[in-house]
Phi, psi and omega in degrees: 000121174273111177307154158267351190198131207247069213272096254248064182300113208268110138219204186274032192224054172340297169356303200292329203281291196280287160010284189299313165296316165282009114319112204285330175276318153000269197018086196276139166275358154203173165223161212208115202275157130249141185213126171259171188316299212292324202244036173297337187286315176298318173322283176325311178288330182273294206318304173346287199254015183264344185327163171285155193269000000 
């Protein structure tokens, strides 16, 4: 079963975040940032680079 939704807890370990997504059987149809104030910049740098395919 391929999740529909990838859901990103946004911190300073990008890694966990990112994993998942490039794995092409994963491929989730949306993702969803949970971001706290402190980590809005990294939030910008993963949409950056997770954007849309």
């Amino acid at each position: 079963m391929i999740p529909r939704t990838h859901l990103c807890l946004v911190s300073g370990q990008p890694n966990s975040n990112l994993t998942p997504l490039l794995d092409r059987a994963f491929k989730p149809q949306q993702v969803i940032l949970l971001v706290s104030p402190d980590m809005r910049q990294r939030a910008a740098w993963l949409q950056q680079t997770i954007g849309p395919t």
